[in-house]
Wavefront OBJ file of the C-alpha trace (Angstrom):
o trace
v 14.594 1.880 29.903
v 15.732 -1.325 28.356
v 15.808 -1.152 24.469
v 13.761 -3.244 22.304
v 15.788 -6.049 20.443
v 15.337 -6.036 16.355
v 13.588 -9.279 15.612
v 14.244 -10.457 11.883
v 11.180 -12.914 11.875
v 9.231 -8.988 12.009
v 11.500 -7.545 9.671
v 12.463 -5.060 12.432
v 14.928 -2.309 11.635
v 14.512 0.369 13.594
v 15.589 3.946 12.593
v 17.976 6.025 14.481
v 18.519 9.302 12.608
v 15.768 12.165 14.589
v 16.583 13.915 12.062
v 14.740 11.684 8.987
v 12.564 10.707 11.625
v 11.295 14.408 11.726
v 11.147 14.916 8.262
v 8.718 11.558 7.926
v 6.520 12.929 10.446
v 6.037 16.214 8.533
v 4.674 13.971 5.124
v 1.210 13.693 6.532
v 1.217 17.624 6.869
v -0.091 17.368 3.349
v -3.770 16.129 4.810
v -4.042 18.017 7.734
v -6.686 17.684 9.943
v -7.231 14.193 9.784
v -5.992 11.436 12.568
v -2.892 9.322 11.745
v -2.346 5.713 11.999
v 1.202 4.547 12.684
v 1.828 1.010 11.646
v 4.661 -0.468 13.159
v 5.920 1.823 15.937
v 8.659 0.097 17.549
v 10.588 2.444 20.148
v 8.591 5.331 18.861
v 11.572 7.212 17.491
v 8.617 8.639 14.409
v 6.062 8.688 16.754
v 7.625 11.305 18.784
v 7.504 13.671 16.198
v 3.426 12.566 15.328
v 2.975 13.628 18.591
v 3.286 16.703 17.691
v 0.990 17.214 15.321
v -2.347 18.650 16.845
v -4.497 15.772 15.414
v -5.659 12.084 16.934
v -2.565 9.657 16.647
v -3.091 5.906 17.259
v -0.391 3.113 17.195
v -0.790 -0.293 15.848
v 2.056 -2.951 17.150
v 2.429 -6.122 16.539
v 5.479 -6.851 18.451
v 4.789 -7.517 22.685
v 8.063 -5.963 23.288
v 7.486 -2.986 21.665
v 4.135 -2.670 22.374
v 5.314 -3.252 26.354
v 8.250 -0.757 25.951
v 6.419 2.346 24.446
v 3.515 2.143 27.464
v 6.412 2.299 30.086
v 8.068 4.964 27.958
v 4.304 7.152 27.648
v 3.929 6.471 31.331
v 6.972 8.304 31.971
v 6.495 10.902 29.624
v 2.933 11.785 31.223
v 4.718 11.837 35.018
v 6.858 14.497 33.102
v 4.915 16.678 31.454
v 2.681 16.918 34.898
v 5.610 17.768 36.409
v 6.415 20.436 34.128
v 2.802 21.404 34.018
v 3.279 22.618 37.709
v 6.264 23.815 37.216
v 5.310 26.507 34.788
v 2.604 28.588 36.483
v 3.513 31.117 39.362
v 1.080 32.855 41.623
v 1.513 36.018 42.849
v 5.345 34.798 43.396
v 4.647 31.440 44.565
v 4.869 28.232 42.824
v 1.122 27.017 42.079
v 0.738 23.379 43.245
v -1.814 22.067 41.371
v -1.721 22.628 37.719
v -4.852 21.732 36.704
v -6.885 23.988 39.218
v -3.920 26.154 38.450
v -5.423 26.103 34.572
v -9.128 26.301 36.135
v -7.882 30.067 37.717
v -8.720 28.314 41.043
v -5.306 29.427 42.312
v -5.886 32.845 40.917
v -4.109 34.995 37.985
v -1.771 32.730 36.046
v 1.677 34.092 34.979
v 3.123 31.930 32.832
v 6.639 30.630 33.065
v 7.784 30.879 29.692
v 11.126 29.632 29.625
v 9.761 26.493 30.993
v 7.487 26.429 27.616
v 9.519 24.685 25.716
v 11.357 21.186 26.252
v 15.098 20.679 25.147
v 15.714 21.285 21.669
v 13.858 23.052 19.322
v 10.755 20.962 19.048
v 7.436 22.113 20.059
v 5.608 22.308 23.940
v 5.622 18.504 25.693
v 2.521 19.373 27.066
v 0.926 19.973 24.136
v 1.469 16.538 22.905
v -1.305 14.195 23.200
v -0.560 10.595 24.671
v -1.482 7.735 21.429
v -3.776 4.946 21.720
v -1.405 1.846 21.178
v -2.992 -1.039 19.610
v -1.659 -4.614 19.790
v -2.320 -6.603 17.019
v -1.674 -7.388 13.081
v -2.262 -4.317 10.681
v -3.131 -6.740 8.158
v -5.821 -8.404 9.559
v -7.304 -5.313 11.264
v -10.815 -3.838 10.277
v -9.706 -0.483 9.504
v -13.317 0.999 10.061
v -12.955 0.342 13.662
v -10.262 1.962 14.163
v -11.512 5.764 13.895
v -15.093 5.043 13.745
v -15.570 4.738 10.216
v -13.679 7.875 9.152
v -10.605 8.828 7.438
v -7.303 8.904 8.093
v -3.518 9.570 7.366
v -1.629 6.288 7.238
v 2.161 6.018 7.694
v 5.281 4.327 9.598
v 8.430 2.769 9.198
v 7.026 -0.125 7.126
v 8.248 -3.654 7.307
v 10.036 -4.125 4.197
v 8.631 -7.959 4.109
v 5.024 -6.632 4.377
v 4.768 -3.440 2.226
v 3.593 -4.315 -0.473
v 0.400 -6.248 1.531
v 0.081 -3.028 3.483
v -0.468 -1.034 0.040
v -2.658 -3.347 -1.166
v -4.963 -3.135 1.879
v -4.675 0.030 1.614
v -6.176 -0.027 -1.784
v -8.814 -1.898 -0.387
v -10.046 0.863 2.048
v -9.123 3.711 -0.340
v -12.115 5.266 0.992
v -10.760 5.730 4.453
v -7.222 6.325 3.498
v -6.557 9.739 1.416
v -3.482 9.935 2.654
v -0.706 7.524 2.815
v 3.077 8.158 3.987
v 6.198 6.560 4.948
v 9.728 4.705 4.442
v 10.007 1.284 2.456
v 12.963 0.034 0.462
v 13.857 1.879 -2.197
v 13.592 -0.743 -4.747
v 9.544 -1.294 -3.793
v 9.078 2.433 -4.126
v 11.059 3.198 -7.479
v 8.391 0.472 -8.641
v 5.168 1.971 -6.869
v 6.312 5.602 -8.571
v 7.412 4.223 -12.049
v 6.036 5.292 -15.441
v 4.999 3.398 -18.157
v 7.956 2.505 -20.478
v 10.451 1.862 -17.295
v 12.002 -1.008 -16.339
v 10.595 -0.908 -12.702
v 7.169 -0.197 -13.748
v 5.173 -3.190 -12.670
v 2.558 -4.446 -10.527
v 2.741 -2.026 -7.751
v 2.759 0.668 -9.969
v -0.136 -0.113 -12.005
v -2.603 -1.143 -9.023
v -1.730 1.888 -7.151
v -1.144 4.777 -9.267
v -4.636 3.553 -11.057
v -5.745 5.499 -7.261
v -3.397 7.539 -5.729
v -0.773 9.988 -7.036
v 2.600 9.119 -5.925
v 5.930 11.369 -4.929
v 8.937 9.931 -4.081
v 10.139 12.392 -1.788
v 13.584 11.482 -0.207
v 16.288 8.140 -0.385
v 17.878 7.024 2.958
v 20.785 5.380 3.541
v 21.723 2.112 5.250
v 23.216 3.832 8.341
v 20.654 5.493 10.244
v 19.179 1.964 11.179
v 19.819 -0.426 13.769
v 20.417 -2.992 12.760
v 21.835 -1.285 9.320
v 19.364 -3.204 6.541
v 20.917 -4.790 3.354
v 19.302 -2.054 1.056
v 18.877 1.739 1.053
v 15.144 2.561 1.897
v 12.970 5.586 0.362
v 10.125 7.936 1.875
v 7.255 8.153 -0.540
v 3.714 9.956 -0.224
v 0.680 8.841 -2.159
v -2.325 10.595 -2.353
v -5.572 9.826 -3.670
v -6.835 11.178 -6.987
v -10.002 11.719 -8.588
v -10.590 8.781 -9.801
v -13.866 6.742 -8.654
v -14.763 3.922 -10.763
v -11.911 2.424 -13.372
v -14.448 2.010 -15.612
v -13.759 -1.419 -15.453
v -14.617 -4.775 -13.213
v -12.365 -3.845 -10.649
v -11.240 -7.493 -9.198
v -10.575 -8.606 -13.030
v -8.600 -5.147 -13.585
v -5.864 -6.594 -10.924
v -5.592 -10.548 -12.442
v -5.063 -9.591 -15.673
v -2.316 -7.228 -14.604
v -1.013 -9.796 -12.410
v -1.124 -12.892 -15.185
v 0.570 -10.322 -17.664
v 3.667 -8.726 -15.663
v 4.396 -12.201 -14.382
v 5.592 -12.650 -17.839
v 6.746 -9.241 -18.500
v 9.069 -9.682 -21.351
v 6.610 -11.495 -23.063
v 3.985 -9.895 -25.419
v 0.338 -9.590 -24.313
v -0.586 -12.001 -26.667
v 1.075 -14.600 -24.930
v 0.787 -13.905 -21.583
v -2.856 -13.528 -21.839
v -2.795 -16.987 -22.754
v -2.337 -17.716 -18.947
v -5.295 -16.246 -17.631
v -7.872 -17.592 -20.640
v -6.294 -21.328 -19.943
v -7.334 -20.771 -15.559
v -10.578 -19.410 -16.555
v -10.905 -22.829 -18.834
v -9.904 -24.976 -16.750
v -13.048 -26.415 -15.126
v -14.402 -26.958 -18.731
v -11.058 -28.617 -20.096
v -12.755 -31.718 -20.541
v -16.154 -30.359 -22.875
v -13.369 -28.651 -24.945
v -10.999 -31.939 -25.282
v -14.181 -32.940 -26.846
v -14.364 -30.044 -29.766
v -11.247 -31.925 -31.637
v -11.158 -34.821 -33.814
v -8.508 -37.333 -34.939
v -9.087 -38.805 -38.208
v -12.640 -40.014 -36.593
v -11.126 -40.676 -33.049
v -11.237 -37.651 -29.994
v -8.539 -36.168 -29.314
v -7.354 -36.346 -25.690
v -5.350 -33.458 -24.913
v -6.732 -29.800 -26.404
v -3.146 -28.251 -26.090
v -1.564 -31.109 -27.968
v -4.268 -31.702 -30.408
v -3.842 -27.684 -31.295
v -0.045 -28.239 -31.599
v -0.269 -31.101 -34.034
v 0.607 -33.800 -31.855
v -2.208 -36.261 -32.219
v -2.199 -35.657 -35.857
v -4.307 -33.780 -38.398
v -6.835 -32.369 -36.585
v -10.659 -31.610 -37.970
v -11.919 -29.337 -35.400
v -15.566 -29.152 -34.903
v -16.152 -25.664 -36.076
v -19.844 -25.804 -34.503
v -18.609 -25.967 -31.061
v -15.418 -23.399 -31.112
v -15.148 -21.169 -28.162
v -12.542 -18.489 -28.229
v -9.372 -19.585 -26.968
v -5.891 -18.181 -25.767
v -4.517 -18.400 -29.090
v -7.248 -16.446 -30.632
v -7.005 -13.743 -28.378
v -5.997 -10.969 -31.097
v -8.492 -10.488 -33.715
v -7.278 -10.413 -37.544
v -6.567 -7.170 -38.639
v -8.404 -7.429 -42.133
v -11.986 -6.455 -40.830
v -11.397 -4.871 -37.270
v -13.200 -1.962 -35.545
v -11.273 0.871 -34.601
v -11.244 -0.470 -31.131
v -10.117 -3.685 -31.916
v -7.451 -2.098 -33.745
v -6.521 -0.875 -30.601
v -6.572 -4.260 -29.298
v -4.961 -5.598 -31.766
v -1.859 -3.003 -31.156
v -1.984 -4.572 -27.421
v -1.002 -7.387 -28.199
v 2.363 -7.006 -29.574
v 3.551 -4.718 -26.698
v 4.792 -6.377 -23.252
v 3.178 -4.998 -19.921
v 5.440 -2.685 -19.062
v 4.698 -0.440 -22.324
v 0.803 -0.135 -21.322
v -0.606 3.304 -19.494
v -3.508 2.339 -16.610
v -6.116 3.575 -19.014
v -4.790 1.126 -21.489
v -4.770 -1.514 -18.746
v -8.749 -0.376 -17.886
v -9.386 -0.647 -21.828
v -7.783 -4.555 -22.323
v -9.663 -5.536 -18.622
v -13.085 -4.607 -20.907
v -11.770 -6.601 -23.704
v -10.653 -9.650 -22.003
v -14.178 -9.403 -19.940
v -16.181 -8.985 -23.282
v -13.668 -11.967 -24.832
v -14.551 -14.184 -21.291
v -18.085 -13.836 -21.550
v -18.451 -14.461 -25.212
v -16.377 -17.382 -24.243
v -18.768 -19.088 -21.929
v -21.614 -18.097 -24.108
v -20.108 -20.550 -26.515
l 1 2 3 4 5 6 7 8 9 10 11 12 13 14 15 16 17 18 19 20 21 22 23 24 25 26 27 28 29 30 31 32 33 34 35 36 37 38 39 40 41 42 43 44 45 46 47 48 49 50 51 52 53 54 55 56 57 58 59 60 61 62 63 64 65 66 67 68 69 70 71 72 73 74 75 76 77 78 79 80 81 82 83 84 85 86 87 88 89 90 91 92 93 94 95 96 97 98 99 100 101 102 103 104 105 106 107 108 109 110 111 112 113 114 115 116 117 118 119 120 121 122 123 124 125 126 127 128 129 130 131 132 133 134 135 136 137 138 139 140 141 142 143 144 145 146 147 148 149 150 151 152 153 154 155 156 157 158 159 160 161 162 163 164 165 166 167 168 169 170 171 172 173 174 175 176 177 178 179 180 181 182 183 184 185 186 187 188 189 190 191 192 193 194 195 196 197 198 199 200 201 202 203 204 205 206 207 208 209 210 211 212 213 214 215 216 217 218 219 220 221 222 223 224 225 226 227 228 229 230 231 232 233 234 235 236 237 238 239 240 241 242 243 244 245 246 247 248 249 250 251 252 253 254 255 256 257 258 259 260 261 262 263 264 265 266 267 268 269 270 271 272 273 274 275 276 277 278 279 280 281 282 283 284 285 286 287 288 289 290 291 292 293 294 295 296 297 298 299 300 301 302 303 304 305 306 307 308 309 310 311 312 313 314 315 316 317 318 319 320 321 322 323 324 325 326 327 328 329 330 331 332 333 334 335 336 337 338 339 340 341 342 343 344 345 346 347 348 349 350 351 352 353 354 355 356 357 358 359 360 361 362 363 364 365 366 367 368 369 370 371 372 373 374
């Protein structure tokens, strides 16, 4: 069969080492039971070893070639393993010729050939492996409820490394479907996904995806074992989904202030917050350009005219709204959790746990609203 060319517009790097491919496929052993979706197939060298696994396997490809290549390759494996089928039953000392009537007892008592049970190597029957569904499309834009009729499933694959971190966060998206999610990334993206608070990888990733699923990072793998041989040495991680149902927070609001805040990691919460008060503002910019005076004259610009560029400025006390540079309440009269709060606001991202992320969403919610009230 003709091999499959690596595309790098697809991020392609296929894997070439059985061995790691093996040890992938055995991840998803910890949800058995449930069917597994591989994203991103290629030449099947993982998907051999799915096979295996006595559970509903389907294939999502986005790639024609590949897609093209692993339907000649399971067309040959099925003319196989009916051969072999045949092959394994004897009647009464003669070969049966029909396996399946052979199975039925139509041919009469089966005896079993069983050094024919067994393909080469030390892998499991052929014939007990079931043929995957491959589907051709884009993972990303895929209703995953389609897919095994609304239930759950075990995702994994050789993921893009361009793509991962989309892939994760759809897979946040249908947590409910997905218990279960396995597979090899770069190792820089999965050092991040399974960092701890305090770390200097702990970002993003690791906040919006440990707030749902417990993460192991199981095993590094070197540049090698791919062809062609990637710039970066790649990790297999698991994550699994915890107990946790609601955040106790508004979800979509959870994920843009963690966003705004590690996009300016090394600076304090009190700053970076800044950011996301000033978007939420900015349809009203020009009712609070309006809340400033200059010596009897409106000032024009809000940000200047609270720097001191226009001049002295008489604010309108009537009219104040909270703003970004209020966002940390005095500490001379604050409730224990505004203390908290307060405490926030002097640390930088990195230093916060998820419940502490959950607790400042509330905050900057309560601070929003009161906000627009005004």
């Amino acid at each position: 069969m003709k091999q499959v060319k690596p595309k790098k517009n697809l991020g392609q790097h296929f894997l070439t080492d059985l061995t790691i491919a093996r040890r992938i496929a055995d991840t998803v052993d910890a949800c058995p039971g449930l069917p597994v979706l591989e994203v991103g197939p290629g030449m099947g060298v993982l998907t051999q070893y799915l096979m295996e696994k006595p559970r509903e396997l389907k294939l999502v490809e986005i790639d024609t070639e590949s897609v093209a290549y692993l339907k000649e390759y399971f067309s040959r494996y099925e003319e196989s393993s009916r051969y072999e089928e045949s092959s394994r039953y004897e009647v009464r000392g003669t070969r049966c010729e029909d396996s399946l009537e052979a199975e039925e007892g139509v041919q009469g008592n089966l005896v079993p050939r069983t050094s024919h049970l067994a393909p080469r190597g030390n892998t499991s029957h052929r014939v007990s492996r079931r043929i995957p569904e491959i589907i051709e499309g884009d993972f990303l834009r895929m209703d995953l409820r389609e897919l095994f009729q609304g239930g759950q499933f075990v995702l994994t694959g050789n993921y893009p490394y361009d793509i991962s971190s989309q892939i994760f966060f759809k897979m946040i998206d249908n947590r409910d479907l997905i218990p279960c999610c396995t597979g090899m990334i770069q190792r820089e993206v999965a050092q991040r996904i399974a960092s701890q608070p305090g770390t200097k990888a702990y970002g993003i990733l690791s906040v919006l995806i440990q707030a749902w699923y417990d993460v192991e990072y199981l095993f590094t793998v070197d540049e090698g074992v791919f062809n062609p041989p990637p710039k970066v040495k790649s990790a297999v991680i698991r994550m699994t989904r915890n107990a946790t149902a609601h955040l106790g927070c508004d979800e979509q609001l959870f994920r843009r202030v963690v966003k705004t805040v590690f996009q300016q990691r090394r600076k304090m919460l009190r700053v970076s917050l800044r950011q996301l008060f000033s978007r939420c503002e900015e349809s009203s910019r020009y009712e609070e350009s309006s809340r400033y005076e200059v010596r009897g004259t409106r000032c024009e610009n809000s940000l200047e005219a609270e720097e001191g560029v226009q001049g002295n400025l008489v604010p309108r006390t009537s009219h104040l709204a909270p703003r970004a540079s209020h966002l940390a309440p005095r500490a001379s009269h604050l409730a224990p959790r505004e203390e908290r709060i307060e405490r926030f606001m002097t640390k930088r991202p990195e230093q916060l746990s998820i419940a502490e992320f959950v607790e400042l969403t509330n905050w900057v919610e309560k601070a929003l609203c009161a906000n627009t009230n005004n």
